[in-house]
ROLUMLO-34582 format. One line per 4 residues: number of its first residue (from 1); their letters; for each residue x, z, y of C-alpha. Coordinates in nm, 2 decimals, always signed. Layout:
N
NUM	A	X,Z,Y | ...
***
This chain:
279
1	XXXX	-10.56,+13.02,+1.24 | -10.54,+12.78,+0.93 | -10.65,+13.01,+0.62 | -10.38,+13.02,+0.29
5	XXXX	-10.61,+12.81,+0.10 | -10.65,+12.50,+0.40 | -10.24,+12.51,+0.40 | -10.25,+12.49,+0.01
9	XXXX	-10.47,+12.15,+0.04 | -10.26,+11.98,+0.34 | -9.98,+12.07,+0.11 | -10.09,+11.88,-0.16
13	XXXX	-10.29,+11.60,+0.03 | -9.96,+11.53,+0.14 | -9.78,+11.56,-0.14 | -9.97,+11.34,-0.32
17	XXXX	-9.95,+11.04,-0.06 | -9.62,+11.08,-0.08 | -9.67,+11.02,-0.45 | -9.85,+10.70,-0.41
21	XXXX	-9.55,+10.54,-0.23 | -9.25,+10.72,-0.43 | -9.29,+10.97,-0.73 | -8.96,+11.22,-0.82
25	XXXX	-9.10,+11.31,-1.12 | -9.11,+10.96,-1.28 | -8.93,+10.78,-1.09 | -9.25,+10.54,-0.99
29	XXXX	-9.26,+10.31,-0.65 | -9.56,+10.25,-0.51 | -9.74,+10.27,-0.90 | -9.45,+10.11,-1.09
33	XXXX	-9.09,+10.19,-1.26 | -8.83,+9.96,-1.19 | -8.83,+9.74,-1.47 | -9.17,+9.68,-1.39
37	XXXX	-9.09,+9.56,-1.06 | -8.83,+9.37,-1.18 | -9.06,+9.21,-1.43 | -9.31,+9.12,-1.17
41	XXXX	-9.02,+8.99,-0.98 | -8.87,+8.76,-1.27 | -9.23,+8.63,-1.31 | -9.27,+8.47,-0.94
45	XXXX	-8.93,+8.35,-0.97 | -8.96,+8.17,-1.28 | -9.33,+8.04,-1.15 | -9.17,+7.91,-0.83
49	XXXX	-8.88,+7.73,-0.98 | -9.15,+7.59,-1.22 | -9.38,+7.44,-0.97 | -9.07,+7.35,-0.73
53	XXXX	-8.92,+7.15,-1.03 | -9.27,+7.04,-1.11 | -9.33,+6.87,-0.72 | -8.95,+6.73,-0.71
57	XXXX	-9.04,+6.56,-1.06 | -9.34,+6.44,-0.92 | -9.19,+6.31,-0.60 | -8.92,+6.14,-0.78
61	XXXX	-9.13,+5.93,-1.06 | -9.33,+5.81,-0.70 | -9.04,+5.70,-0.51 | -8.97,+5.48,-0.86
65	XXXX	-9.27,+5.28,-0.75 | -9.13,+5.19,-0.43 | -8.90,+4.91,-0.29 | -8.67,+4.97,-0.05
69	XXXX	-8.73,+4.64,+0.10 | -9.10,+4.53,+0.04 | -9.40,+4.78,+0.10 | -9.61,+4.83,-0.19
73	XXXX	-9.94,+4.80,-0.05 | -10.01,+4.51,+0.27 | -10.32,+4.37,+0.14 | -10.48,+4.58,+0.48
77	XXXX	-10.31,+4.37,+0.73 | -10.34,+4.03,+0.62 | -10.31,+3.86,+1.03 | -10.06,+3.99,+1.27
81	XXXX	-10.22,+4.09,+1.63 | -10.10,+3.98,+1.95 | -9.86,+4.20,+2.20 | -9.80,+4.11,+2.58
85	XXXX	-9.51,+4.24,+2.78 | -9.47,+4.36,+3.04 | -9.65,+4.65,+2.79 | -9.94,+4.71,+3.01
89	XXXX	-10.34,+4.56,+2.99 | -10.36,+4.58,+3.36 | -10.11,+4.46,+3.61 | -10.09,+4.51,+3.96
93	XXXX	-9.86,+4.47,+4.22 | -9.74,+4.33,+4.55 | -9.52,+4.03,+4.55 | -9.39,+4.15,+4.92
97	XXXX	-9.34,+4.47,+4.80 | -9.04,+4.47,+4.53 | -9.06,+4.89,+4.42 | -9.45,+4.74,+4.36
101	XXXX	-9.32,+4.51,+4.06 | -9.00,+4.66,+4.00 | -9.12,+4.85,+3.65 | -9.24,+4.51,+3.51
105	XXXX	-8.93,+4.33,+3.59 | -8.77,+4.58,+3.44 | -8.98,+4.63,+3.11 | -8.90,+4.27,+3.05
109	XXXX	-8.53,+4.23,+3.12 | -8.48,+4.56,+2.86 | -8.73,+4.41,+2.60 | -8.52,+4.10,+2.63
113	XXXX	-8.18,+4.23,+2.58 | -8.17,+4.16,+2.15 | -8.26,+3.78,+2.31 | -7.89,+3.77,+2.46
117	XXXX	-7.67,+3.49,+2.30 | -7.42,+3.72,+2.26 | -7.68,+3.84,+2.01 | -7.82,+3.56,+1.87
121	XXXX	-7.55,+3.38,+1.80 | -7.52,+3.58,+1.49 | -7.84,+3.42,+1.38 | -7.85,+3.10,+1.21
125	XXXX	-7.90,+2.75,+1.33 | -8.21,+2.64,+1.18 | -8.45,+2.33,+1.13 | -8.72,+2.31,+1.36
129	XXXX	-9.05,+2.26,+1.16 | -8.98,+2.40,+0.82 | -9.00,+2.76,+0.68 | -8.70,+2.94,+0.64
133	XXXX	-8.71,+3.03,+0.29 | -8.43,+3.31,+0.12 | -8.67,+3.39,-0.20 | -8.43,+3.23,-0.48
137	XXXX	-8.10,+3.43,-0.32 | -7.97,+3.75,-0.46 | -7.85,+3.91,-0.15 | -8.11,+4.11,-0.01
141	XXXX	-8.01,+4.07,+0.32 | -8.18,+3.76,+0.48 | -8.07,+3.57,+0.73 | -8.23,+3.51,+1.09
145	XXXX	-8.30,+3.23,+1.32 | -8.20,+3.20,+1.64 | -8.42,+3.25,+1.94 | -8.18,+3.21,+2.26
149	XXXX	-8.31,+3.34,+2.59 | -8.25,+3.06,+2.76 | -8.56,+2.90,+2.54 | -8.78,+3.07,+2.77
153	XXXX	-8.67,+2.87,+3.05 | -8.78,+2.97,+3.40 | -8.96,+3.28,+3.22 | -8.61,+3.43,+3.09
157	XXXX	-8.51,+3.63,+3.40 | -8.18,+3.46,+3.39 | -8.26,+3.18,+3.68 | -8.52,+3.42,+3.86
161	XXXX	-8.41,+3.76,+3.78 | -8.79,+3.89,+3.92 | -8.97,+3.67,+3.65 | -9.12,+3.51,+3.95
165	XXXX	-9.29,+3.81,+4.00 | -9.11,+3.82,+4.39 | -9.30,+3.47,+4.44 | -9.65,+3.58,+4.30
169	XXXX	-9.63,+3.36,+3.98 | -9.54,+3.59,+3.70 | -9.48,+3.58,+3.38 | -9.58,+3.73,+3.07
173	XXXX	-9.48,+3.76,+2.75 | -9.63,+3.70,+2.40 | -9.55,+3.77,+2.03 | -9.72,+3.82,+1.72
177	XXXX	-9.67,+4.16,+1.51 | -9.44,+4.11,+1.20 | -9.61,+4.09,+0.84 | -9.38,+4.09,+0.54
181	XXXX	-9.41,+3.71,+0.39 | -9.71,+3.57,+0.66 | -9.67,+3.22,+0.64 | -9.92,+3.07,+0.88
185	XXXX	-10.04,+2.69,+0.82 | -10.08,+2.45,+1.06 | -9.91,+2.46,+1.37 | -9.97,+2.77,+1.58
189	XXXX	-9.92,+2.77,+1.93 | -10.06,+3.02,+2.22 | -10.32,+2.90,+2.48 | -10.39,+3.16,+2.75
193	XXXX	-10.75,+3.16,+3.01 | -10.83,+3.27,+3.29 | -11.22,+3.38,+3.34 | -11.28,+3.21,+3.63
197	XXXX	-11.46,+2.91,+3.85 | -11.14,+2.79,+3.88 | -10.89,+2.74,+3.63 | -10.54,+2.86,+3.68
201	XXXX	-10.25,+2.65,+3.62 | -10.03,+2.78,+3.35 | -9.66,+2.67,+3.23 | -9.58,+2.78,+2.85
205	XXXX	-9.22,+2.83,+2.73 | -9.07,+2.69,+2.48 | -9.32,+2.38,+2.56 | -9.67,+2.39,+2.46
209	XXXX	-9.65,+2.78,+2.36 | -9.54,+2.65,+2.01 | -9.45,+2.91,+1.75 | -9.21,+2.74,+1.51
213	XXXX	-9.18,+2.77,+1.16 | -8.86,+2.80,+1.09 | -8.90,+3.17,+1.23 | -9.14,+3.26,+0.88
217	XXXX	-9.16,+3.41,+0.66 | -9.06,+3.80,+0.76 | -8.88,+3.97,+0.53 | -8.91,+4.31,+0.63
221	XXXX	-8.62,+4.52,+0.86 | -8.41,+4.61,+0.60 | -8.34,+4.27,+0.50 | -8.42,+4.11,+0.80
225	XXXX	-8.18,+4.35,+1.01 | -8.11,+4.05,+1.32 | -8.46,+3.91,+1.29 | -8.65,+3.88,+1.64
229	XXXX	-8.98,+3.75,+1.68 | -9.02,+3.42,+1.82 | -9.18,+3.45,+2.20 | -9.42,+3.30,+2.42
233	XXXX	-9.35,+3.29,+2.79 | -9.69,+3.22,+2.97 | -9.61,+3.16,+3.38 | -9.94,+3.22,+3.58
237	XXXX	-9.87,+2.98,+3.88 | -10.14,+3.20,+4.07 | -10.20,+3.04,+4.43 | -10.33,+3.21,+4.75
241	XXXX	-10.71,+3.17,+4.67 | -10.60,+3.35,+4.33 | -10.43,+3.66,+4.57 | -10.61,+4.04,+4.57
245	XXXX	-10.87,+3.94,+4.27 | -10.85,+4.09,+3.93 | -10.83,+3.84,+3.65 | -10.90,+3.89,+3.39
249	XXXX	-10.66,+3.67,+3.14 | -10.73,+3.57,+2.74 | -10.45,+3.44,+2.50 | -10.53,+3.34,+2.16
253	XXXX	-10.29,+3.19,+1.84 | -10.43,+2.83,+1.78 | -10.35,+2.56,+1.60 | -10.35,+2.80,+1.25
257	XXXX	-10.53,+2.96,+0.99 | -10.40,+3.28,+1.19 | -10.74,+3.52,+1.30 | -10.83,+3.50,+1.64
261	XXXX	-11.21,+3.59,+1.65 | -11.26,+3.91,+1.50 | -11.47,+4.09,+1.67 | -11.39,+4.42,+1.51
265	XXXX	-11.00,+4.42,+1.62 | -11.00,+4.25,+1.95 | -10.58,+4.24,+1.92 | -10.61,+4.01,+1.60
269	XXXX	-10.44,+3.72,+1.69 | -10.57,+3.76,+2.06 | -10.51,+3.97,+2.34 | -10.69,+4.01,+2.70
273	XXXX	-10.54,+4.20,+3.02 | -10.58,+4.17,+3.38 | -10.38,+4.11,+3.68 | -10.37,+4.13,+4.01
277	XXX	-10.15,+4.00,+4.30 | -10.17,+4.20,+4.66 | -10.05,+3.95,+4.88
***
């Protein structure tokens, strides 16, 4: 049995952690009165508040330094790259097999919906060869030129809803990237290759693959809220020789001071993907 004095010392161990964590005597929690605590507790609060008002002050002097419509900083992407559609680097399919191709013909007919004239005939009318220049209005908003549909000819799914993908001469599309006030010189077009013995005869839409001017410069998407970039329809008129071989396809921007040779970014102002027809 416990002796009188180890019951004295449990007594008082246990008194005193009881102590540590609330003292009767004077009125202490855990070490500290309550206008201690509520010092300690007006401190943080004030420190908080300060730094809180301190980051939304800070925040506010940098948004300030912005523009809603321009971004501050585009020195780092002075050339826009090149994007194909259907979205993909590597096409395959069978032209007897519609489910094979389906996806593609798909991919396009969506991507070419803002295309529509019921869209585009919001846009403006413009004149072929000549920037469309808005700097000297006040209204932010720009206004857009029109790129119908329809100017992609045989390429704009609306004669040949499979984008001749059912007959084994598909097409593809091509745009450049938007940059906020790119005004390329010259007279850019696209011109597509295929790596092989054999060239392969191509049709461009509109004619030549040109890229008009009238469609520069960008003005950015809040301004420019019905811009669309002007397309490229490339048709491959692939024939049975060109059947079950991947090719390998290359389409630059000519014609410009646009960049199509850089061999650190192989999407500036060019793009290469490969295709292949099952027969």
């Amino acid at each position: 049995m416990a002796s009188t004095e180890d019951k004295a010392v449990n007594k008082e161990v246990t008194s005193s952690w009881k102590d540590s964590f609330y003292n009767p005597r004077t009125g202490e929690v855990m070490g500290r009165t309550a206008s201690s605590w509520a010092l300690i507790l007006l401190f943080y609060l004030v420190f908080y508040c300060f730094l809180a008002g301190m980051f939304a002050l800070t925040m506010w002097v940098m948004l300030l330094t912005l523009d809603d419509y321009v971004p501050k900083y585009q020195d780092r992407v002075p050339f826009p790259g090149l994007v194909v559609q259907p979205n993909s680097l590597d096409m395959s399919f069978n032209k007897s097999d519609p489910p094979k191709y389906a996806e593609y013909v798909k991919t396009l007919d969506t991507f070419l919906r803002s295309y529509n004239d019921s869209e585009q005939e919001k846009n403006e009318d413009c004149t072929r060869g000549d920037y469309f220049l808005q700097d000297d209005t006040e209204n932010m908003s720009k206004k857009a030129c029109r790129f119908k549909r329809g100017f992609l000819s045989l390429c704009s799914g609306l004669s040949d809803t499979s984008f001749g993908y059912s007959e084994g001469k598909p097409c593809v599309l091509l745009k450049l990237n938007r940059i906020i006030g790119l005004k390329p010189r010259g007279d850019p077009y696209i011109n597509c290759t295929v790596k092989k013995e054999n060239p392969v005869q191509m049709q461009y839409f509109p004619s030549e693959g040109r890229i008009d001017k009238m469609y520069f410069p960008y003005y950015g998407k809040k301004a420019h809220e019905t811009y669309v970039q002007p397309l490229v329809a490339v048709k491959l008129l692939l024939t049975k020789e060109d059947y079950n071989k991947e090719l390998p396809v290359e389409c630059r921007v000519e014609g410009s001071d646009l960049r199509n040779n850089d061999e650190r970014d192989k999407f500036l102002g060019r793009v290469t993907f490969r295709i292949k027809v099952v027969e």
